[in-house]
N, C-alpha and C positions, 0 to 999 in steps of 0.2 A: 118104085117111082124112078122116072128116067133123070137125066142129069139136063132135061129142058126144064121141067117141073118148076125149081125154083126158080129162074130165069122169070118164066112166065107170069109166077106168086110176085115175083119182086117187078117187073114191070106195073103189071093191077096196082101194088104199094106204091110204086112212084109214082100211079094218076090218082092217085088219092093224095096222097101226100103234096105233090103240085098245089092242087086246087084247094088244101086247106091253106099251104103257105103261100100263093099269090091267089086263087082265084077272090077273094073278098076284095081286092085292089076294084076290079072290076064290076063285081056284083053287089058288094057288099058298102060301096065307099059312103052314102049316107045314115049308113045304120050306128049306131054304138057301138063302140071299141068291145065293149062291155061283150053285149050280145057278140059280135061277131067273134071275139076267142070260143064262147060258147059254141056258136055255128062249127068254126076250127076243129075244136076239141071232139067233134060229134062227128066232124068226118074225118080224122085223125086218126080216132078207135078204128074204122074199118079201112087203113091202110095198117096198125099194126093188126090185124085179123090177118092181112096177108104177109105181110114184112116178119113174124114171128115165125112162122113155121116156115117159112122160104128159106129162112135162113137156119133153123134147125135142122131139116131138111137135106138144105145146100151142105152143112159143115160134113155130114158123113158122104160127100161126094167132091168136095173142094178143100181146099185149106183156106184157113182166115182171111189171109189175102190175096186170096182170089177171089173169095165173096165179097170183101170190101172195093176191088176194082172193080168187078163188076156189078155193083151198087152204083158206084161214081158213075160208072158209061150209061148205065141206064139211066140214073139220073139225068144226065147231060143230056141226051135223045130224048125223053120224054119230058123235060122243061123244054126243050128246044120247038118241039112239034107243040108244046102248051103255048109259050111264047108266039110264033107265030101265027100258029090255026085260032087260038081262043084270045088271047091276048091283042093280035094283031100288032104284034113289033115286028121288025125288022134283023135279022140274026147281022150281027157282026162281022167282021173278018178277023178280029180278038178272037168273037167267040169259037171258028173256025179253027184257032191256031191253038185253041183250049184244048179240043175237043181232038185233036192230031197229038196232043200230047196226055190226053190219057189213053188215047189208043196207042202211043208206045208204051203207056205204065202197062197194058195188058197183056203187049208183047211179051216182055220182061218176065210176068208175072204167070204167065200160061207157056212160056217158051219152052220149060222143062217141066212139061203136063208128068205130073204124077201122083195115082190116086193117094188116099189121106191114110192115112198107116193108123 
């Protein structure tokens, strides 16, 4: 498996994971609290279906924290594209100034790429 592989797994996990932690905001808002963790929890399973092996995967091609930055970026791009396209908010210039500062964390953190010993 290539070194996109988990990249890809863990994208798939952050649109799932997105839409169990905000998508109920919107589709979900007059249902019970109740049911809706249930809703969550049932589409939560199939973001760790992919977040578990992306990241077993990723660790014999990354180190720890390189998997965990780029967990973060991906996070932050794919709520970002949830927020706007599904959500329909408005992104920030905070959010902006977020999203420039974990793209230095990945600099940092990929700058002395070397595979996992």
């Amino acid at each position: 498996m290539g070194y996109l592989t988990p990249i890809v797994m863990l994208i798939g996990s952050n649109l799932f994971m997105t839409y169990a932690w905000y998508g109920h905001l919107k589709d979900f808002r007059q249902k019970s609290i109740f049911l809706v963790i249930l809703i969550s929890w049932g589409v939560a399973f199939f973001e760790y279906c992919l977040q578990v092996p992306a990241n077993r995967i990723g660790s014999s091609l990354y180190s720890l924290p390189q998997l965990k930055i780029m967990q973060e970026i991906i996070t932050m791009c794919v709520f970002a594209a949830f927020a706007v396209i599904y959500m329909k908010q408005q992104l920030t210039r905070d959010f902006i100034y977020a999203s420039i500062c974990l793209a230095a964390a990945a600099y940092f953190m990929f700058r002395n790429l070397h595979p996992v010993a």
